[in-house]
PLY file of the C-alpha trace (Angstrom):
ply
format ascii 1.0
element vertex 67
property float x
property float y
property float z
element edge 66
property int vertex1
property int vertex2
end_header
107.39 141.85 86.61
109.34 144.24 89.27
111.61 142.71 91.85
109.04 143.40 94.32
106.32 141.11 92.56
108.89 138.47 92.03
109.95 137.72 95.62
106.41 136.85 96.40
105.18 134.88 92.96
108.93 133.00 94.01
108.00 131.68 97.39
104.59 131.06 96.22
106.19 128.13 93.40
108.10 127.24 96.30
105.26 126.83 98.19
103.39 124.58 95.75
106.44 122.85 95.21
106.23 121.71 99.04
102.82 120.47 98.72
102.42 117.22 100.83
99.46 114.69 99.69
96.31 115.14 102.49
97.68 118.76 103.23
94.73 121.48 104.65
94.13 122.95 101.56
91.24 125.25 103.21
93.42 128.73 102.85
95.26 128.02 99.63
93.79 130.61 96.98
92.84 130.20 93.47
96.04 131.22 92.01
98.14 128.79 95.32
95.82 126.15 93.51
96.30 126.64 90.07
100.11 126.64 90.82
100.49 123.03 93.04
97.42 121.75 90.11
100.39 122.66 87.76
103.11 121.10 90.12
101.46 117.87 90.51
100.81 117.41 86.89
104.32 117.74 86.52
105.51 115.70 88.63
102.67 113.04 87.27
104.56 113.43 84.12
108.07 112.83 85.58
107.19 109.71 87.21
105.31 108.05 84.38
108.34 108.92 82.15
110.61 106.94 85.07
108.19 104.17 85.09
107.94 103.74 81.08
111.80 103.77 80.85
111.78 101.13 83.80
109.67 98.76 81.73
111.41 99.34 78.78
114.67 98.45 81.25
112.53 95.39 82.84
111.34 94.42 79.13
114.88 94.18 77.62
116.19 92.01 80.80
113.48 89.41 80.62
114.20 89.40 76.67
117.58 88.63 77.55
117.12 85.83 79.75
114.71 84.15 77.65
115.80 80.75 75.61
0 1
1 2
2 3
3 4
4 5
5 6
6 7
7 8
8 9
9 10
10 11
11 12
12 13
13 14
14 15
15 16
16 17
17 18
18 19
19 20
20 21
21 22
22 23
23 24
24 25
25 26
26 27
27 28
28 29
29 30
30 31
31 32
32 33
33 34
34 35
35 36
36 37
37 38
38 39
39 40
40 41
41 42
42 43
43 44
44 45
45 46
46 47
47 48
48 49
49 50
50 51
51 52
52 53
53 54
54 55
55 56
56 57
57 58
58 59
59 60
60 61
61 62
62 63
63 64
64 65
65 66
C-alpha cells in the first residue's frame, strides 16, 4: 500500500470505529460495511470477555461470603 492509499483506508477504520447504533447506514459501501461488521464483532468480543471476568469476579465474592 502507498502513502496515498493509506490516508484514505485510515480514516475509513476511523470511520467504522465511530459507528453509533441506529446510524443512516444508506451511503456506507460494501467495503464501509464490511469494516464497522468487523468493528462491532470486535467490540462484541471485548465486552463479553469484561462480562465473563465480572462473573468470575461476582462468583468468587458470593463464594466468599457464603457459610
Amino acid at each position: 500500500m502507498t502513502d496515498d492509499e493509506e490516508g484514505p483506508v485510515l480514516a475509513r477504520r476511523a470511520s467504522a470505529k465511530m459507528h453509533a447504533i441506529g446510524q443512516t447506514i444508506d451511503d456506507l459501501s460494501l467495503e464501509e460495511l464490511a469494516l464497522r461488521i468487523d468493528v462491532l464483532h470486535a467490540e462484541i468480543e471485548r465486552l463479553e470477555q469484561a462480562r465473563k471476568s465480572k462473573e468470575a469476579t461476582r462468583a468468587g465474592a458470593e463464594a466468599l461470603f457464603r457459610f
